[in-house]
C-alpha angles and dihedrals in degrees: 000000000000133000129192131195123206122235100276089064102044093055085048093052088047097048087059107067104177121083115233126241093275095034080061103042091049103015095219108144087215101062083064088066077051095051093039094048104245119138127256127197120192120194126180112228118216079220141121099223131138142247110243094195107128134009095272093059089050087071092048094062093041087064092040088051098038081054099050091055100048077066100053 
């Protein structure tokens, strides 16, 4: 599953700093758009595309991308 936010929320979830009381206990960004109301939509993709979530994971989609391109 993967959710985006478009730039007005993301400004909103930076200008709050604290997290709120989920986003402590289980230290998952998403649960402060819960707490602030904003929606959230979640779709599954039918894709084999890759988490960018730490910088490990920035070389792993350098070699997927440098390989996709070789083909092209």
């Amino acid at each position: 599953m993967y959710y985006a936010f478009n730039r007005n929320e993301l400004k909103k979830f930076y200008s709050r700093s604290k997290k709120g009381k989920l986003e402590k206990i289980e230290d998952i960004e998403i649960l402060r758009f819960f707490e602030d109301n904003i929606k959230i939509k979640m779709i599954r993709l039918n894709s084999d595309s890759v988490a960018v979530d730490e910088k490990k994971d920035v070389k792993k989609a350098e070699k997927i991308i440098k390989k996709l391109l070789k083909k092209n």
